[in-house]
N, C-alpha and C positions, 0 to 999 in steps of 0.2 A: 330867312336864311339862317343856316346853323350857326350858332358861336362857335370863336374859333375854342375856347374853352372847353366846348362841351364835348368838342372832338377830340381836343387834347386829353381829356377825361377818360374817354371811352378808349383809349389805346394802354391803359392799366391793366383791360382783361388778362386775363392767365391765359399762356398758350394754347391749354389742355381745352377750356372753352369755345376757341376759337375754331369752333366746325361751323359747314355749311350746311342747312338744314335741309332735305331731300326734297321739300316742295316747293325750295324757293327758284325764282324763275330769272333770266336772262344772267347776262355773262358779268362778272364781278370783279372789281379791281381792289379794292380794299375792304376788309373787313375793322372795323373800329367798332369794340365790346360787343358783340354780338350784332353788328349793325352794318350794312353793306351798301356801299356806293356804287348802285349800278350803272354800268353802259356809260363810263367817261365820254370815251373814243366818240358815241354816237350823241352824246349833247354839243360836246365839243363843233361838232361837223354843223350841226344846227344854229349853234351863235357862240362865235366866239370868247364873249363876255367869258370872263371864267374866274377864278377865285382858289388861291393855292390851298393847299392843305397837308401841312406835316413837310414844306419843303421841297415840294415835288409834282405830288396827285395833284390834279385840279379837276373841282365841278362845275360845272356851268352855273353862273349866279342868276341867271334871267328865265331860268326854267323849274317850273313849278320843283318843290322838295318831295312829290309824292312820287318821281323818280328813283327815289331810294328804300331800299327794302329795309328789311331788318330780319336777323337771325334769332329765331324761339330755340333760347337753351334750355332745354329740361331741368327738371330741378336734378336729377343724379348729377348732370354736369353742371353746375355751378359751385365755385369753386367760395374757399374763405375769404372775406374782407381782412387788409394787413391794417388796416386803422379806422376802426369799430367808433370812437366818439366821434371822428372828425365827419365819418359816414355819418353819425344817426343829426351832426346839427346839421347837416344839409339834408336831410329826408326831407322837410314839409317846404324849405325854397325849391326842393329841385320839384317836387311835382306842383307845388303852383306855377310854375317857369312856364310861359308862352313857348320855350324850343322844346319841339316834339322830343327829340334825340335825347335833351337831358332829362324829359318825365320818363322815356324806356329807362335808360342807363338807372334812374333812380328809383324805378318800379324795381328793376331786377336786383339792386340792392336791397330794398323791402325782400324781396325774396331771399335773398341771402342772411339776414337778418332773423327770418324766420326762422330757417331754417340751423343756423350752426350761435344765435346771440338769441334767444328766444326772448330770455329774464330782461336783457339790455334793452328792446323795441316794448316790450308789453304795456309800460305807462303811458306811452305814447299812443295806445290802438285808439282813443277814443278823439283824439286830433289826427291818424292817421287814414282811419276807413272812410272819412267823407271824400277823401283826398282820392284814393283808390277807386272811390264810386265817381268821382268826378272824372277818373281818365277811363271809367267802364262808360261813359257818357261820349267818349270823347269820337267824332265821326273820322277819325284816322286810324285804319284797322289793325294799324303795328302797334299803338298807343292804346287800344282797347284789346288786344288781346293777350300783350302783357300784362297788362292788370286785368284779365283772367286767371291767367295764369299766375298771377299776384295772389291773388283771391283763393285758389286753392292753395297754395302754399300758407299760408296766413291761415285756413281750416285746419291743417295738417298739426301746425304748431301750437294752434291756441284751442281750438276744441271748444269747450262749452264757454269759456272764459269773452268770445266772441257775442255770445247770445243777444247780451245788449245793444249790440252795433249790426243785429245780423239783417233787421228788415231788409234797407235801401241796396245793401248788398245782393239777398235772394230777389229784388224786384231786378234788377239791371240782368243778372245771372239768367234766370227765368225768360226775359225778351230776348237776350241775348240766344242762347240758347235755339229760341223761336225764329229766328231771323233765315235768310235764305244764302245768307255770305255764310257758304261750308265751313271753313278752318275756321270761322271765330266761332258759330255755333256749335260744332265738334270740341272745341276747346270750353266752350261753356258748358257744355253737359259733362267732359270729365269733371268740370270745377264742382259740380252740382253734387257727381257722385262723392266728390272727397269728403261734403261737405255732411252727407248722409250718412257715412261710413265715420266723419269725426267729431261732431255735433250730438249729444244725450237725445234719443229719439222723445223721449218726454217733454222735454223744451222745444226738438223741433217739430213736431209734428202739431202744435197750435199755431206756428209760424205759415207752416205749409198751406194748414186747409182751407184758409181764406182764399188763394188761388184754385180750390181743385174748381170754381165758382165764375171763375174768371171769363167774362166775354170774350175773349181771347181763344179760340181751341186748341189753338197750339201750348199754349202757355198752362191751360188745363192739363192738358196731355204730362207734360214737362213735371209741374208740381204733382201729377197723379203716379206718373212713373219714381218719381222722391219719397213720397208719400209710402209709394207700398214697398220699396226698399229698406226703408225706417223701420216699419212696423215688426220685421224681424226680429231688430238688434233688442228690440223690449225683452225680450225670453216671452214667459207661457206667465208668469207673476207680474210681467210691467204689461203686458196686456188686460190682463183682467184687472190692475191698479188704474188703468187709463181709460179701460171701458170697452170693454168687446161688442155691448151694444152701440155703442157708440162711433166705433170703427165696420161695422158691418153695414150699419146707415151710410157711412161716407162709400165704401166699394159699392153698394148698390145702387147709387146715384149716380157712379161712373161706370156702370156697365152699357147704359145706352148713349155713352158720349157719344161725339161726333167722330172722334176718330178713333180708328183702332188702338194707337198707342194708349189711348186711356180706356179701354176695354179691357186689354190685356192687363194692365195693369190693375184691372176692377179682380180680373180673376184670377189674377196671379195671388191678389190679397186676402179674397175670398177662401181663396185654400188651406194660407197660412191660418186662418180664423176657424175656420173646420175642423182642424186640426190639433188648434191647441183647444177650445172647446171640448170635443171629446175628450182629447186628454186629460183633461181639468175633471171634466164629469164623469171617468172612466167607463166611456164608451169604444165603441168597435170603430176605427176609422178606412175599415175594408170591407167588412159584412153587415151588411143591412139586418137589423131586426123589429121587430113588433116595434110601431109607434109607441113612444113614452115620453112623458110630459116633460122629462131633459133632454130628448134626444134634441138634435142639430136641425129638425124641420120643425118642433116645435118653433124653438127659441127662433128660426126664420120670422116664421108666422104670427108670433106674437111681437115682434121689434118691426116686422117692416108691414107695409102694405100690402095687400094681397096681389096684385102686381111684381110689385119687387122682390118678393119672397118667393113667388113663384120662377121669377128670371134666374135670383141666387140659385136656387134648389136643382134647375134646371145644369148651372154651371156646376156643382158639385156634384152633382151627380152623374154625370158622365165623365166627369173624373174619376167618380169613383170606383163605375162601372168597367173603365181603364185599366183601374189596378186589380179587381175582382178577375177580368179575361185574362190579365200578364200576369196571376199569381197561379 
């Protein structure tokens, strides 16, 4: 059962926060911080037993707490903390706390913290993200998908500074992501994408390629679709610092994955590779000319097997074929 604390806690929120979220489901009588006590009326009818709150409300104390929703505020609407110290000594009690309610309430302070006290939470990330990865653990889906949503806010703020702490993070993110509960996998792929858009592709991309590997397909898929997101943000000089051989190995071993997402993702990478290649080697990246020992079917041929070189060359080039009919 919830403290009565934590409830009293979670009625602080700012009005401006205090929406209902479009996919949340049955009829709501209170909102407390982002957090919704559903269907009184109908616990009520089922067992008496019940237990005040705030004076008035009552929830049924004898019926399981997974009755109760909770409301995902976006990071736009969250709003400033008025007492910044008193918040950060309660970060690491509120999310080891056995009450689900107070690890939300103190997740979305983590987020708050990121977001508007960045300098104030940053000593703290390296006692903070095991804590974050222990509620991305956590088999209650309001309590794991705000520390999703934790988790990308937390990318957004800290960027490469996170690098250290990022493993156990991108493993949870990654299954999570893979799982068949829509709204938290929906919500772990935005976290993924933040995390590729705010993370130094240089550091993340040794992170990544250990999954592109993964027994898992889905999980392959996932890290393969991160993978070739990243490899843009390099430019055409952190590519060839990082190894275009190196990277044209990796999309060619995901072009005959198991699932499409990580096909697409083989050739979506492929492209970017094509591309800056020639550019690098100032070649033609629309008309084909006479084989030569830098062209783009060379360097295939000579970095991969005759197999895989033949599937790349196969994908680029009806790409290319593409742009030669549409010019």
């Amino acid at each position: 059962m919830m403290s009565g604390n934590a409830l009293r806690d979670l009625n602080t929120l700012p009005a401006s926060e205090r929406k209902n979220d479009s996919s949340s489901k049955g009829n709501f009588t209170k909102t407390c911080n982002g957090n919704t006590i559903e269907n009184v009326e109908e616990l009520q009818k089922k067992n008496p037993s019940s237990v005040c709150i705030n004076g008035g409300e009552t929830v049924n104390a004898g019926v399981e707490v997974a009755n109760s929703e909770v409301e995902y505020i976006e990071s736009e609407n969250l709003g400033d903390l008025e007492d910044v110290n008193t918040c950060l000594e309660k970060l690491l009690p509120g999310l080891e706390s056995k009450d689900w309610v107070l690890v939300v309430e103190t997740l979305n302070n983590v987020r708050r913290l990121s977001i508007f006290h960045r300098e104030a939470m940053h000593s703290m990330l390296g006692d903070l993200i095991p804590l974050v990865v222990k509620s991305l653990k956590n088999p209650r889906s309001a309590v794991c998908k705000t520390a999703i949503m934790t988790s990308a806010d937390i990318f957004s703020a800290y960027n490469d500074d996170l690098i250290e702490f990022l493993d156990p993070l991108l493993v949870q993110l990654l299954l999570k992501s893979s799982q068949d509960k829509r709204f938290v996998c929906e919500a772990a792929e935005r976290a993924l994408e933040v995390m590729t858009t705010s993370v130094f592709p240089m550091s993340l991309l040794p992170k990544l390629q250990p999954y592109l590997k993964n027994r898992n397909p889905r999980i392959r898929a996932k890290a393969s679709m991160c993978f070739s997101r990243s490899v843009p943000r390099l430019g055409v000089e952190g590519i060839q610092e990082y190894g275009i051989d190196k990277l044209i190995q990796v999309a060619a071993s995901q072009l005959s994955d198991q699932l499409p997402e990580s096909r697409e993702a083989a050739r979506t990478l492929l492209l970017e590779l094509q591309t800056v290649y020639e550019k690098s080697n100032g070649l033609s990246t629309t008309i084909p000319e006479q084989p030569e020992m830098n062209s783009w079917e060379h360097f295939c041929q000579s970095k991969l097997s005759p197999l895989s070189a033949q599937a790349v060359l196969r994908v680029t080039n009806i790409a290319r074929e593409g742009l030669v009919i549409g010019s």
